[in-house]
C-alpha positions, 0 to 999 in steps of 0.5 A: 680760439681756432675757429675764429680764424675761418671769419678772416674773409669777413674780418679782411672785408671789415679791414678793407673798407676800414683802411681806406679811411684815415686813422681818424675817421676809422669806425669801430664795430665790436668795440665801444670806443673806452674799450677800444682804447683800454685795448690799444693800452694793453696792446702797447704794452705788450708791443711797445713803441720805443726805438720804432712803432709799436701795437698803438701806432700799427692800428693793431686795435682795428685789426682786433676789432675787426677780427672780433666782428666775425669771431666765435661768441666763446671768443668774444666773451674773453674780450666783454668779460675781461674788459669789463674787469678793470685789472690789469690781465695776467698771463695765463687768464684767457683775455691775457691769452687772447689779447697777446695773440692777437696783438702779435697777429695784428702787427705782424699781419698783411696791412688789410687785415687791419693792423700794421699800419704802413707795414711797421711790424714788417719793417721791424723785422726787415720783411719787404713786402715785394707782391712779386714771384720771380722764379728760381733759375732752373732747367726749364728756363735754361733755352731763354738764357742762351 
């Protein structure tokens, strides 16, 4: 399940134009919209929503689906086949495997891949995302200083 991580350029395009969209209106590529909600199902129990948001409420459908969009076929099949299975997934089976992964990675993933929406999984565990560089103090600023 490696290789699917050389499709994020594409993957992050996908999610980009996604994003601009409100919630509603988001499209789906990979999945149908029954599949799409039978992975939000999962995907919210592997993440709850309890004191704050959970996989549901960080549109971490949308970054699976736009991860799947460009993913290896091996990778896709994990989803056709385990989704076409109506049981629930146990861990260890490939699709539990796949899905549990990928729902971690879209809640805690950069908002334009698709998932985290308005940064939850962020502010769960007190990342602030800054998008700045403020270098260290050193020797080499020390003159400016002065």
């Amino acid at each position: 399940m490696q290789l699917w991580m050389l499709a994020a350029p594409a993957a992050a395009q996908h999610a980009h134009e996604q994003m601009a969209l409100p919630p509603g209106q988001r499209k789906l590529k990979f999945f149908t919209q029954p599949e799409a909600d039978r992975v939000a199902d999962l995907a919210s129990i592997i993440i709850p929503s309890d004191e704050g948001p959970g996989a549901r409420e960080a549109g971490v459908v949308y970054f699976i689906d736009a991860l799947l969009t460009t993913a290896p076929d091996t990778d896709r099949a994990i989803y056709r086949t385990g989704l076409a299975t109506k049981q629930t997934p146990k861990e260890g089976e490939p699709f539990f495997e796949a899905i549990r992964t990928h729902t971690i990675m879209g809640f805690f993933s950069d908002p334009r891949y698709g998932g985290n929406i308005d940064e939850a999984g962020w502010r769960l565990i007190g990342f602030e995302n800054k998008m700045g560089f403020t270098p260290p103090f050193g020797h080499y600023d020390a003159e400016s200083s002065k």
